[in-house]
N, C-alpha and C positions, 0 to 999 in steps of 0.2 A: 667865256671862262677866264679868272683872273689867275694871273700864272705868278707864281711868288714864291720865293726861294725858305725865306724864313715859316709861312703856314701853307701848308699843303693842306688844302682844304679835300680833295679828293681822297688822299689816304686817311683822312682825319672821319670821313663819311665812309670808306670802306673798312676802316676800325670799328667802327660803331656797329655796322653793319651784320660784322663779323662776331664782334660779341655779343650779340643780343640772339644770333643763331647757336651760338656753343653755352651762351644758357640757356636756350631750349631744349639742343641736344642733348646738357647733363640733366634737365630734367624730362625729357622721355626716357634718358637711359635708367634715372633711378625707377620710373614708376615702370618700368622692365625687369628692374634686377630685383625693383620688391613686389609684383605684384598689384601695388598700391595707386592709385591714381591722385588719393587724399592720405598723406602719413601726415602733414599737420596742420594748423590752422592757418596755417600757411597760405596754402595748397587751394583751399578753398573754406573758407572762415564758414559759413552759411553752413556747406556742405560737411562741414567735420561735426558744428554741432550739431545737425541731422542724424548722423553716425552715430556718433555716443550714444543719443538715445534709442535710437535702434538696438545699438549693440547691448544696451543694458537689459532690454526688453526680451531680444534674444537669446541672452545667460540665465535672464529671469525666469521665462517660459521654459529653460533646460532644467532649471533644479525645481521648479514647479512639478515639470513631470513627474521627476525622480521622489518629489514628496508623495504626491499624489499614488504611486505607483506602492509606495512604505506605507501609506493610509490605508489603500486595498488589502497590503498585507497583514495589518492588524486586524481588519474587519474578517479577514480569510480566518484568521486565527479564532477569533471570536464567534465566531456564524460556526467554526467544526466542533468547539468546544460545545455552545449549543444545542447542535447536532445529535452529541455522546449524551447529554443530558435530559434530551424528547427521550431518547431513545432506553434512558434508564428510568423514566417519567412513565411509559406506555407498559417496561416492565413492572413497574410496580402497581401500577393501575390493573394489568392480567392478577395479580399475587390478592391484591384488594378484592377486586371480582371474585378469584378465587374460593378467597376467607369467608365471601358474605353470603355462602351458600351452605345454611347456616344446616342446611336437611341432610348434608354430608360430611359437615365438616367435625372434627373430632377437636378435643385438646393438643393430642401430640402431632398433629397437621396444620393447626394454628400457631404454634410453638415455632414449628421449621418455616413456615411462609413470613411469620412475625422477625423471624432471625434475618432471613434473606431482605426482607424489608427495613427494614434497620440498616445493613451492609449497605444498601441501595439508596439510604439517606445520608449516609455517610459519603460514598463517594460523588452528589449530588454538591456537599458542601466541598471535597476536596477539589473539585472540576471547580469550582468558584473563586477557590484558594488560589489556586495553581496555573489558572490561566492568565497567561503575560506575554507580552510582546516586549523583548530586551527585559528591563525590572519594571519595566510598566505593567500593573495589575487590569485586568479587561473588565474580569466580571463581579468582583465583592464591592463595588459598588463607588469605589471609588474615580472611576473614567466617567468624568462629568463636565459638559461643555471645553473638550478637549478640540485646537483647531488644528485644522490642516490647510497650508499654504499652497493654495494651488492654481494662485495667479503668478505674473512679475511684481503685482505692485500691491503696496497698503491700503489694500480697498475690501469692506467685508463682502463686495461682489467677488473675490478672488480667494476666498474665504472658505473652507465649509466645516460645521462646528458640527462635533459626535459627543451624543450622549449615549451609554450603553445602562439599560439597568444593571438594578443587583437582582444575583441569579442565584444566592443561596437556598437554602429550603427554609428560611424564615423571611425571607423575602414571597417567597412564593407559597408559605403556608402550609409546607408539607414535611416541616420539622419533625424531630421524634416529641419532641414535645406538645407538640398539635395532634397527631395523628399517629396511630396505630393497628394492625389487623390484630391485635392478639385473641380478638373477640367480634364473633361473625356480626354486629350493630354494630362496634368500635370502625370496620371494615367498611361499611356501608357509609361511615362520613369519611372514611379516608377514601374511598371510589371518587365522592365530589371532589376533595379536596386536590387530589390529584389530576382530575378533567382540568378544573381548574387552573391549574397549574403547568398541565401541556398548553393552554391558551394563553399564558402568561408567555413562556418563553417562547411559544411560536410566534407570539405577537412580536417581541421585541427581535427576533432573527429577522423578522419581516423588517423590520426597521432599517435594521443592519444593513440586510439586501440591496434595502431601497437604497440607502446610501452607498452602496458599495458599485452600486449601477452608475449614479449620480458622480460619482468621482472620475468612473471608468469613461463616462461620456465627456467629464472635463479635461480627461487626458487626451483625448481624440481630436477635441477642440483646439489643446494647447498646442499637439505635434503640427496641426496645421497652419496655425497662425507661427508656432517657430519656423516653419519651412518658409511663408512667404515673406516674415519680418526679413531672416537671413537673406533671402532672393531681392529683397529692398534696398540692404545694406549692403550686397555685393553690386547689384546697379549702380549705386552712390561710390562705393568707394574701392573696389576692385578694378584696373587697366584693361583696357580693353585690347587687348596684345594684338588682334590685326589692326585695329585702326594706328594702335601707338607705333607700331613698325611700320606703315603706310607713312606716317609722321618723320620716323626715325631716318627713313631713304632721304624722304627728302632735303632731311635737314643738313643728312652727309653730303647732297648732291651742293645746296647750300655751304655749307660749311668751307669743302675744297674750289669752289666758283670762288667763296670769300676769297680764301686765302692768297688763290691766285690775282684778284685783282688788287688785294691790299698792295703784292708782290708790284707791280704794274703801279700804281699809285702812288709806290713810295721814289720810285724810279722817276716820273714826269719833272724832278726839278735839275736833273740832270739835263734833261733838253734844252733848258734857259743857258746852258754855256753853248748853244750853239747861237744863242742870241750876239754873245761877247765876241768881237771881232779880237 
């Protein structure tokens, strides 16, 4: 060992020593006090841009759900509004059948089943009118290759596009202008026009459904790939608090050994006056 008054080579290596362990220690203490193991690019360059795109994938897959979940509720809306409209479709199709029983039927009992059928075309268009999710119109015919985003990312696999017919009664052929029972033959083409017409919108609710299934499955798909992207990105870049306090002792046990032998190293050139007689 060379002994020298002007470089203490020994404090000079127990400085060094000492600081390269209290910036370890202030960096286990941050990735303690935040959680964090990677807070910048710092930290681990590789590993942060790893993160980002997880985390974006992550967020992505959140508000995908949330759209996907607003799509179901259109189609809910649209599929009940259908629903009212079979259901006023089957009554008017009984009124028709009724009209075209031509061996019982009078003028003043064609009169009242023809009124009630007319009401019955009437609130088939106002259900048409009136059906909307927010000021979005569902069923007059205007919801046409409408998309729903129900991936993270701009891909038309993450995509799925609604078309909803129009569901008026000129759409479907059983306008007051097409059809009427006022007259038990008049009655007999409004019975077809009507079948007709329950097959029309049953078909297109069927449509509905299908897609309303189809969405419902891609939110199932999304919660799970959010839960293991998240499980991803907390591997990567959340501390792992026993190992980091396993870390953190030692580095105290470190730290106070430093200190003491810097204390000790800075002392050794004091000996050299025992050289000087």
């Amino acid at each position: 060992m060379s002994l020298s008054v002007n470089t203490n080579i020994s404090a000079i290596d127990a400085y060094n020593n000492l600081n390269a362990t209290s910036n370890a220690m202030q960096q286990t203490i941050s990735e303690l006090s935040s959680g964090l193991q990677i807070q910048t690019a710092a930290d681990n360059a590789s590993g942060y841009v790893i993160s980002q795109g997880l985390d974006v994938q992550a967020n992505g897959l959140g508000v995908a759900i949330n759209n996907g979940q607003n799509g179901i509720s259109v189609l809910q809306i649209a599929a009940g509004a259908m629903n009212q409209q079979i259901s006023i479709l089957q009554r008017m199709n009984e009124l028709a059948t009724q009209a075209a029983n031509a061996g019982t039927a009078n003028s003043g009992s064609l009169a009242a089943d023809q009124q009630e059928f007319q009401a019955l075309q009437n609130q088939l268009d106002q259900i048409a009118n009136s059906t909307q999710f927010g000021q979005t119109q569902l069923l007059n015919g205007t919801y046409s290759n409408q998309s729903f985003q129900i991936g993270a990312y701009a891909s038309s696999f993450d995509q799925v596009v609604v078309s909803i017919a129009t569901l008026n009664t000129t759409s479907m052929g059983v306008s007051s202008a097409a059809i009427s029972i006022g007259t038990s033959s008049a009655a007999l083409s409004a019975m077809v026009a009507v079948q007709s017409a329950i097959q029309y919108v049953a078909s297109t609710e069927a449509t509905v459904g299908a897609t309303q299934n189809q969405i419902q499955a891609i939110i199932a798909n999304d919660t799970v790939g959010q839960q293991n992207v998240q499980s991803a990105y907390s591997t990567l870049v959340d501390t792992n608090v026993a190992q980091a306090m396993t870390k953190f002792s030692s580095q105290q046990v470190l730290m106070q050994s430093g200190i003491a032998m810097l204390s000790q190293a800075q002392s050794l050139p004091q000996l050299l006056l025992k050289l000087i007689p």
